[in-house]
MARVO-937258 format. One record per atom (N, C-alpha, C, CB): residue in three letters; atom name; x negated, y, z negated. Coordinates in steps of 0.1 Angstrom, whole numbers. Glycine has a CB too. Layout:
% residues N
+---------+-------+-------+-------+-------+
! residuo ! atomo !     u !     v !     w !
+---------+-------+-------+-------+-------+
!     ALA !    CA !     X !     Y !     Z !
...
+---------+-------+-------+-------+-------+
END
This chain:
% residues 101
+---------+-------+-------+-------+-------+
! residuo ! atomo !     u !     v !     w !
+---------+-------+-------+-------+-------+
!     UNK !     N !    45 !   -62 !   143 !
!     UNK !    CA !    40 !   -74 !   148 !
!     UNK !     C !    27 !   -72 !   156 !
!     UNK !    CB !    50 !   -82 !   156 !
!     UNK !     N !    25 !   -63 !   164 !
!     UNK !    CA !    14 !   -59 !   174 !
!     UNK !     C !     5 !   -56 !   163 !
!     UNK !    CB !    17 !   -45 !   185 !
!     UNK !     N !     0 !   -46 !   156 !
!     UNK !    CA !   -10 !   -47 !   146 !
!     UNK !     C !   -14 !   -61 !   138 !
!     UNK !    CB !    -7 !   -37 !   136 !
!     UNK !     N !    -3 !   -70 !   137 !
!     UNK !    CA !    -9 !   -79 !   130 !
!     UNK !     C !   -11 !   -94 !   141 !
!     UNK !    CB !     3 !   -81 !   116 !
!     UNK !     N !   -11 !   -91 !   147 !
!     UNK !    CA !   -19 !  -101 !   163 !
!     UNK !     C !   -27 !  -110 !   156 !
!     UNK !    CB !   -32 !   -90 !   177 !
!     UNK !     N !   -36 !  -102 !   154 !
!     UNK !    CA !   -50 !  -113 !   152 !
!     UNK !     C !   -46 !  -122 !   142 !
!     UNK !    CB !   -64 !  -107 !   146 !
!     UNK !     N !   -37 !  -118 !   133 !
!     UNK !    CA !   -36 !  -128 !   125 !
!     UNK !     C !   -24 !  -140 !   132 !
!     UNK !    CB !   -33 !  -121 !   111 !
!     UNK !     N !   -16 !  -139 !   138 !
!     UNK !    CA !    -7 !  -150 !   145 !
!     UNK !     C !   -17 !  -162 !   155 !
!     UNK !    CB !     4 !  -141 !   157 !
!     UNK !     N !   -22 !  -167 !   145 !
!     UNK !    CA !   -30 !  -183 !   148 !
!     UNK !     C !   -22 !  -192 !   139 !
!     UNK !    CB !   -49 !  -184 !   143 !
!     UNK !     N !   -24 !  -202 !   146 !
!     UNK !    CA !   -18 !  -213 !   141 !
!     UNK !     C !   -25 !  -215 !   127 !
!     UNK !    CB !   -19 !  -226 !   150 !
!     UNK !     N !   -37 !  -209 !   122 !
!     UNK !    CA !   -40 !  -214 !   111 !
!     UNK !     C !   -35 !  -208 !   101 !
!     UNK !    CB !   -51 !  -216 !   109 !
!     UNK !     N !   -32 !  -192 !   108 !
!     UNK !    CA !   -26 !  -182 !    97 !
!     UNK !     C !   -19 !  -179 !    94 !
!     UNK !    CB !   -27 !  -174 !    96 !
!     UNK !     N !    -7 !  -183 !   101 !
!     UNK !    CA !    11 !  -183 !   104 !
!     UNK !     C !    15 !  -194 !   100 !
!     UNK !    CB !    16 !  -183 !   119 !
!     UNK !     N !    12 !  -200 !    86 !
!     UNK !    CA !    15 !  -205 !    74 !
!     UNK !     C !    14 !  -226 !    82 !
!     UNK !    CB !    35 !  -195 !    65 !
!     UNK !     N !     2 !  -225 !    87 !
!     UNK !    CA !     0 !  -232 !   100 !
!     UNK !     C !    11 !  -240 !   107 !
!     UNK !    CB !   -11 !  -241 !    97 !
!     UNK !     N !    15 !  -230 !   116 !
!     UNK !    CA !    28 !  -236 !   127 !
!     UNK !     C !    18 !  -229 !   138 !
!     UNK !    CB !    48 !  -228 !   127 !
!     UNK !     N !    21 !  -239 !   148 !
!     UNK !    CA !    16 !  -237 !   162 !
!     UNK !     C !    16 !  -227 !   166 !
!     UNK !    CB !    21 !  -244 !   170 !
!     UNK !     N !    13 !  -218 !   172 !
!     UNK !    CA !    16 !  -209 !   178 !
!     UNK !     C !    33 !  -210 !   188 !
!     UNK !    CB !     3 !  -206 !   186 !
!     UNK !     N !    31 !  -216 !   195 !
!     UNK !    CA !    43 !  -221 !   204 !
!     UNK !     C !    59 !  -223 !   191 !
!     UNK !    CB !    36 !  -240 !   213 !
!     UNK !     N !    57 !  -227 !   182 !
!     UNK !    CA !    66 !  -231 !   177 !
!     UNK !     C !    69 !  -219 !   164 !
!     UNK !    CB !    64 !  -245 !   174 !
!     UNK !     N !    61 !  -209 !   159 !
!     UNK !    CA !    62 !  -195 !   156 !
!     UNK !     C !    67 !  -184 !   166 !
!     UNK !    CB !    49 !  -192 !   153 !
!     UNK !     N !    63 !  -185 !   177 !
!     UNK !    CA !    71 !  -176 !   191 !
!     UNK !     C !    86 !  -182 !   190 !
!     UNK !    CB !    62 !  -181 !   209 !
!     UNK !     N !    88 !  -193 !   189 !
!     UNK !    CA !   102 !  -200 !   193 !
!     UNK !     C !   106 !  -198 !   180 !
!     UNK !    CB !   103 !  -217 !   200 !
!     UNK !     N !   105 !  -197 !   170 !
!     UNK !    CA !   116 !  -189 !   157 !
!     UNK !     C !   117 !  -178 !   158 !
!     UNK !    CB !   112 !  -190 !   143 !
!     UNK !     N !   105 !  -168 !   165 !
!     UNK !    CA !   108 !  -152 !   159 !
!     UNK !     C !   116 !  -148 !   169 !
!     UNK !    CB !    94 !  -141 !   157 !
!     UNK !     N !   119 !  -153 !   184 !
!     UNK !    CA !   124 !  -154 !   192 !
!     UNK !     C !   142 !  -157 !   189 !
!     UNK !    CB !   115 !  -163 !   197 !
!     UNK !     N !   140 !  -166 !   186 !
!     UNK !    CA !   148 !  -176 !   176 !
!     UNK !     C !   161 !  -164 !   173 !
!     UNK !    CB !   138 !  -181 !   158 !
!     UNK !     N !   150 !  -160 !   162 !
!     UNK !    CA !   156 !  -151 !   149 !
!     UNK !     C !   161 !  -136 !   155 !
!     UNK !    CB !   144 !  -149 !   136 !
!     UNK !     N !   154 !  -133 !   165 !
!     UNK !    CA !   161 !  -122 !   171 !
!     UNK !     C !   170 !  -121 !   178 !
!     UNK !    CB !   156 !  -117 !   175 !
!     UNK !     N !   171 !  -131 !   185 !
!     UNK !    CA !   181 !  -139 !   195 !
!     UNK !     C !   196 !  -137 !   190 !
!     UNK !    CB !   178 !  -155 !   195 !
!     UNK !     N !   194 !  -147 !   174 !
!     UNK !    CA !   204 !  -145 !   171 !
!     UNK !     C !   208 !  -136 !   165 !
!     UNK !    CB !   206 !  -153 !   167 !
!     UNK !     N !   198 !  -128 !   154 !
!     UNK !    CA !   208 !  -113 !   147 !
!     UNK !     C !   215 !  -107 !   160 !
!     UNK !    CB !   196 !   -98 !   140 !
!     UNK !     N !   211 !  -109 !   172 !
!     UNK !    CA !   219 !   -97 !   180 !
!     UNK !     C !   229 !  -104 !   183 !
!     UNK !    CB !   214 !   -91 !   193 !
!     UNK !     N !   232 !  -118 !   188 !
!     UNK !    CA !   244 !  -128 !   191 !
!     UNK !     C !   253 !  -122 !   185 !
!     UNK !    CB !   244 !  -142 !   186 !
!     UNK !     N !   248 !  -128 !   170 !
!     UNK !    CA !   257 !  -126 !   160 !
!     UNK !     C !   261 !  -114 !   154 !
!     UNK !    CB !   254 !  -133 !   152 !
!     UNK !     N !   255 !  -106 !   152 !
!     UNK !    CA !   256 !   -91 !   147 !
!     UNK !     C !   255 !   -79 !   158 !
!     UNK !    CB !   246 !   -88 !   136 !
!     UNK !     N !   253 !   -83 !   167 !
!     UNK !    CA !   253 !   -73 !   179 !
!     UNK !     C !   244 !   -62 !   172 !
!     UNK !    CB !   269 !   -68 !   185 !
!     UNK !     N !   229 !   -65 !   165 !
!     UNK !    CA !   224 !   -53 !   159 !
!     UNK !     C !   209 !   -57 !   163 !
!     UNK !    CB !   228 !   -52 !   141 !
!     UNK !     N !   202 !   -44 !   167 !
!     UNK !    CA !   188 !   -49 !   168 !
!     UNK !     C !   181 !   -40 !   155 !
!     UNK !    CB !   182 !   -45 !   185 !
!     UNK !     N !   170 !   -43 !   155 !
!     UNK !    CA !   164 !   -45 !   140 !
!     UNK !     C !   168 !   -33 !   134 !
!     UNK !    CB !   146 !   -48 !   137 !
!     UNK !     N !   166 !   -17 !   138 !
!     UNK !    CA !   170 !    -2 !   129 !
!     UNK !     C !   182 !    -6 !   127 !
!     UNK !    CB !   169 !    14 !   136 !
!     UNK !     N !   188 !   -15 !   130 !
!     UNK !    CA !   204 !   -13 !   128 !
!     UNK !     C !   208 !   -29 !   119 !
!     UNK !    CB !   213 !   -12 !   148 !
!     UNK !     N !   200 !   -38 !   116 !
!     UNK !    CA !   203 !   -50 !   109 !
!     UNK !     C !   206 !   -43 !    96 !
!     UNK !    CB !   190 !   -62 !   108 !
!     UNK !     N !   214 !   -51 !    91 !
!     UNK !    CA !   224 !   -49 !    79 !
!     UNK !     C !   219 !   -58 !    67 !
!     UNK !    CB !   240 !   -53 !    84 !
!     UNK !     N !   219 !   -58 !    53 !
!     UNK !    CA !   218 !   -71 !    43 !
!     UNK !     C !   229 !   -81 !    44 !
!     UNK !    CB !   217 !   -67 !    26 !
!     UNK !     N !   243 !   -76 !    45 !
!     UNK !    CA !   258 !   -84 !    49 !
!     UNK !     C !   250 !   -93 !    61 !
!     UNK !    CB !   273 !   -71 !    55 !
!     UNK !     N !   248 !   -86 !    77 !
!     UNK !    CA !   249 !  -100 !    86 !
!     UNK !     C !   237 !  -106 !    81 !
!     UNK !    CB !   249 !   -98 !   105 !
!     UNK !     N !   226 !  -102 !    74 !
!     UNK !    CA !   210 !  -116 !    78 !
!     UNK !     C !   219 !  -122 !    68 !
!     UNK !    CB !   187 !  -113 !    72 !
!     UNK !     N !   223 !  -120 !    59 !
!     UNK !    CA !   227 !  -129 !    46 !
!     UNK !     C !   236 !  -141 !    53 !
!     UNK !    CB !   236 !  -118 !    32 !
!     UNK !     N !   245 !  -134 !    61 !
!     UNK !    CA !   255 !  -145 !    69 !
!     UNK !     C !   248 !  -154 !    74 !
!     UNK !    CB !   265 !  -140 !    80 !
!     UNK !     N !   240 !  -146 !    85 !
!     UNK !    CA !   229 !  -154 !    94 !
!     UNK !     C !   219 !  -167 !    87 !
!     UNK !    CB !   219 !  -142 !    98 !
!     UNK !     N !   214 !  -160 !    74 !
!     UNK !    CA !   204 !  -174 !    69 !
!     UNK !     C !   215 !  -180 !    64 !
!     UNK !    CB !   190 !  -173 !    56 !
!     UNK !     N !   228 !  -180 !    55 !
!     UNK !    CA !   239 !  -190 !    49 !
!     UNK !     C !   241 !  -197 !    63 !
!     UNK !    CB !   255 !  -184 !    42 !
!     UNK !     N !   243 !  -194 !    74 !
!     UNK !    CA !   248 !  -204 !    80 !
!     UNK !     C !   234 !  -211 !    90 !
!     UNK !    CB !   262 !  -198 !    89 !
!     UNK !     N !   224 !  -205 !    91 !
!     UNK !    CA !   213 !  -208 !    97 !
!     UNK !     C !   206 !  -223 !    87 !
!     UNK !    CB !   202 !  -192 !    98 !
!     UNK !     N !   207 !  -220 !    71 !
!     UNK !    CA !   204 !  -226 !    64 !
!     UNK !     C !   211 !  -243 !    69 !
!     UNK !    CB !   208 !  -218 !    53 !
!     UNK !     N !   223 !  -236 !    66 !
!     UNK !    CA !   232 !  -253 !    67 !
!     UNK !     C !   231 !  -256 !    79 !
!     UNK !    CB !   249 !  -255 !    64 !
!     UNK !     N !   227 !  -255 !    92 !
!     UNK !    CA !   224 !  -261 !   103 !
!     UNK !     C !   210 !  -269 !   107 !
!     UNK !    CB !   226 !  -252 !   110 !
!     UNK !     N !   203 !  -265 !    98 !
!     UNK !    CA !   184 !  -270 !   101 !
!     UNK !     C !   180 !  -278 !    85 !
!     UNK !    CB !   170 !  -249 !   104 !
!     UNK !     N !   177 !  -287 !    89 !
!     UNK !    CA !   169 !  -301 !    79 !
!     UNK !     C !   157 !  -287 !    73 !
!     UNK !    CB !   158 !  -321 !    93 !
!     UNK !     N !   159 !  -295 !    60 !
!     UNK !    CA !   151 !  -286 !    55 !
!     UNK !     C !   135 !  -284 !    56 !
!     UNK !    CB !   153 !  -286 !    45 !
!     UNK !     N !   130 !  -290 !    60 !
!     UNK !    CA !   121 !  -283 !    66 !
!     UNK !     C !   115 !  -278 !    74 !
!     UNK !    CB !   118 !  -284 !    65 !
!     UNK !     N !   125 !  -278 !    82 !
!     UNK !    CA !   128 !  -268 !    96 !
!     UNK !     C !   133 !  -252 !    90 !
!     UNK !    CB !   144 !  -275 !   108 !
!     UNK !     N !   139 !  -253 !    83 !
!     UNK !    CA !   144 !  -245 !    75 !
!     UNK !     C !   137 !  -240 !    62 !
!     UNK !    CB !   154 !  -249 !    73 !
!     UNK !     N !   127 !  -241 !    60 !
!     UNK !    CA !   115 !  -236 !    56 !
!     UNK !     C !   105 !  -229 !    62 !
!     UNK !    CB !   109 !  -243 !    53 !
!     UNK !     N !   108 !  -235 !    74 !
!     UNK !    CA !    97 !  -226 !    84 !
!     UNK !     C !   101 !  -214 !    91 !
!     UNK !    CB !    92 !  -234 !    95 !
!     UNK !     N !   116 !  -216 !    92 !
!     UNK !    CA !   127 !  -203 !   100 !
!     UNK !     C !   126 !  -194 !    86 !
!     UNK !    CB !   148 !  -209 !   105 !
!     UNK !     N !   128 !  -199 !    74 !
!     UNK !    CA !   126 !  -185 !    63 !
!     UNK !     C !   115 !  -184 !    63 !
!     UNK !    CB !   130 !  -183 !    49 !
!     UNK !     N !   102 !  -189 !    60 !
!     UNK !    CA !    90 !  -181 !    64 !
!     UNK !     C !    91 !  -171 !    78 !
!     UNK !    CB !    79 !  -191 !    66 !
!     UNK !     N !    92 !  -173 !    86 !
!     UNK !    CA !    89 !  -163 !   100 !
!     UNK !     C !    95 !  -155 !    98 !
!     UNK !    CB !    91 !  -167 !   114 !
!     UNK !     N !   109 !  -154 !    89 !
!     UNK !    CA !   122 !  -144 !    89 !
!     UNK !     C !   113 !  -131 !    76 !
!     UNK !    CB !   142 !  -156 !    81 !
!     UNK !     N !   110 !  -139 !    71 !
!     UNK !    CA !    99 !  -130 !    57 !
!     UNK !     C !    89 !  -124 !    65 !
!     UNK !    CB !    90 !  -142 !    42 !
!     UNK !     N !    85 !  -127 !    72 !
!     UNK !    CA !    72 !  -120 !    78 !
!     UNK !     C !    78 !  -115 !    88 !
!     UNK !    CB !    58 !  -128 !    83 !
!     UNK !     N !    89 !  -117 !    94 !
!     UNK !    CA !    92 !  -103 !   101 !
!     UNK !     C !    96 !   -94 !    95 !
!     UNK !    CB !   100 !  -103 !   110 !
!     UNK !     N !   105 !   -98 !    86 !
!     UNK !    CA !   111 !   -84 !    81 !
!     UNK !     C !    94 !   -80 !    74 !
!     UNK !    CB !   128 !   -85 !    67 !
!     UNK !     N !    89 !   -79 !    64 !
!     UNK !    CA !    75 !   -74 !    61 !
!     UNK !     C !    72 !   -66 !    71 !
!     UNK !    CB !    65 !   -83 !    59 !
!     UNK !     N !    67 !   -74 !    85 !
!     UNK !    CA !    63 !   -67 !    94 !
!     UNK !     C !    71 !   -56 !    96 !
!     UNK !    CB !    62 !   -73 !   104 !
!     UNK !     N !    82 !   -53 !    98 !
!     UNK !    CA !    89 !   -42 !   103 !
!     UNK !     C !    90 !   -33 !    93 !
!     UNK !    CB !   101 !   -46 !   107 !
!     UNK !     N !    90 !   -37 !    78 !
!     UNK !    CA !    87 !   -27 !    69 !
!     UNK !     C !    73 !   -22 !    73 !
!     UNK !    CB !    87 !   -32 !    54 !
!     UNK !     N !    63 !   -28 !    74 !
!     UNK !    CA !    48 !   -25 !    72 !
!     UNK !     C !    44 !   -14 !    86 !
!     UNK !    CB !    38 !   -42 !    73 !
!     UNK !     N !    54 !   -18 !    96 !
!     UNK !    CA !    56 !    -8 !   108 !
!     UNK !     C !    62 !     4 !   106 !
!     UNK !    CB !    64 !   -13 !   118 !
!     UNK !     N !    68 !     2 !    96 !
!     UNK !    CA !    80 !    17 !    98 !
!     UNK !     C !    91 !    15 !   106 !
!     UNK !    CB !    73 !    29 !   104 !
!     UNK !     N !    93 !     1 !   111 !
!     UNK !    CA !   105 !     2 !   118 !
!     UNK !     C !   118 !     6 !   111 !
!     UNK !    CB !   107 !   -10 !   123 !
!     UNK !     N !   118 !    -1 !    98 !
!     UNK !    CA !   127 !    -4 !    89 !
!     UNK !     C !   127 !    11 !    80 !
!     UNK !    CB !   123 !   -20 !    81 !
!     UNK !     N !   140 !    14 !    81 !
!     UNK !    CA !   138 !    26 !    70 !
!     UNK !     C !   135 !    17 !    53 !
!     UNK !    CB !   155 !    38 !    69 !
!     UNK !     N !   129 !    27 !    46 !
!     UNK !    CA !   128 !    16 !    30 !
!     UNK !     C !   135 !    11 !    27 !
!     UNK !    CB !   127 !    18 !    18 !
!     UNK !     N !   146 !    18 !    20 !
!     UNK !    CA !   160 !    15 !    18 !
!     UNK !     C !   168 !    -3 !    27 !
!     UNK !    CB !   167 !    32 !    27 !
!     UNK !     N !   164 !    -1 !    35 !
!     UNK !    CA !   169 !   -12 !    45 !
!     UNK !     C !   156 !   -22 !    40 !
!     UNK !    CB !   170 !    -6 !    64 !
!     UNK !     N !   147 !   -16 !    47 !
!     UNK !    CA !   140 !   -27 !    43 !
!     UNK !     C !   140 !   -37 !    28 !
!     UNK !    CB !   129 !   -22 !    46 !
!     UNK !     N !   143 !   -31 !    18 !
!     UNK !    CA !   143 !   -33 !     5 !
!     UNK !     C !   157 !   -46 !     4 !
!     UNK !    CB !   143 !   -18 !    -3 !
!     UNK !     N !   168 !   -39 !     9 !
!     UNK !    CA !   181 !   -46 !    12 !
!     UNK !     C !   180 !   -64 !    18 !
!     UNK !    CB !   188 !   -37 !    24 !
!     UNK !     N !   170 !   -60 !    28 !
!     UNK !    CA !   170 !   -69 !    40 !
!     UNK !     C !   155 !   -81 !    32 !
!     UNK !    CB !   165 !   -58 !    59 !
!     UNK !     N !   149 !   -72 !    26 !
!     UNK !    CA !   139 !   -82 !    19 !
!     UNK !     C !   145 !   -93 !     7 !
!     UNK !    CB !   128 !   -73 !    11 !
!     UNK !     N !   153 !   -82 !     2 !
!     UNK !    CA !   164 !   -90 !   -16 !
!     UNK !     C !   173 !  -103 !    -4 !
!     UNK !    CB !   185 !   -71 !   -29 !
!     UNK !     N !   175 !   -98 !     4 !
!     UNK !    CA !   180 !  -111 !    13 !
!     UNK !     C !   175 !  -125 !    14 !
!     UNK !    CB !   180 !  -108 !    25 !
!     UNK !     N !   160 !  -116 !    22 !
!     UNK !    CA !   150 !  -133 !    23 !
!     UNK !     C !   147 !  -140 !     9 !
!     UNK !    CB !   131 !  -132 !    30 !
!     UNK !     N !   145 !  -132 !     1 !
!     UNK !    CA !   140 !  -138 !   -15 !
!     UNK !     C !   154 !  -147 !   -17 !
!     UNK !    CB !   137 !  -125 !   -30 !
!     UNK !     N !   167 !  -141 !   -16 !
!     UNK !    CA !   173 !  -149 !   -23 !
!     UNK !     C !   180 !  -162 !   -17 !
!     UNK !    CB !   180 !  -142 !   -29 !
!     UNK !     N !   170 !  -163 !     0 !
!     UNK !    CA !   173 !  -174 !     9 !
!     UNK !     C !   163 !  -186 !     5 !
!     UNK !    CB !   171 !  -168 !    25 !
!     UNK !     N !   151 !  -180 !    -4 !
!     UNK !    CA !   141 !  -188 !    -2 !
!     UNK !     C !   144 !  -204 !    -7 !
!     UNK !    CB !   129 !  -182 !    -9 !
!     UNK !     N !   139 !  -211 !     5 !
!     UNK !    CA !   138 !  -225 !     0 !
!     UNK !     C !   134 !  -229 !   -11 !
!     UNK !    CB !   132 !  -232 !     7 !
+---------+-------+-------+-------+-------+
END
């Protein structure tokens, strides 16, 4: 996420405010740990998959359009960092695709 800064403007961040991009990615980390007690080297394809099924059925959809966008560009990001081993990351990506609105 730090290398890709410049690009988190509201026009570039699939245009959401800034303020309301911080409060999903926020959001979204918040909860994988709630709920999976896992921080990102350690997120699983089992909990995000749980996490968007039930994230899904709680948010109008197009609130829920915008929580899977931010959820896709993090995980990217964390691939594109190296946070994410491949393997995982690849897992955790087949996840967001098959969340997509």
């Amino acid at each position: 996420m730090v290398e890709r800064k410049k690009d988190l403007t509201a026009k570039n961040v699939y245009g959401m405010p800034p303020p309301i991009f911080i409060a999903l990615v926020t959001t979204f980390y918040t909860a994988m740990y709630a709920d999976a007690i896992e921080t990102p080297k350690r997120w699983s394809s089992p909990a995000l998959e749980l996490h968007m099924q039930k994230t899904r059925n709680e948010l109008p959809k197009s609130a829920w359009k915008r929580y899977w966008q931010v959820v896709d560009l993090v995980i990217s990001s964390l691939r594109n960092n190296q946070t994410l081993a491949a393997k995982q990351a690849d897992e955790l990506e087949g996840v967001v695709i098959n969340a997509r609105p």
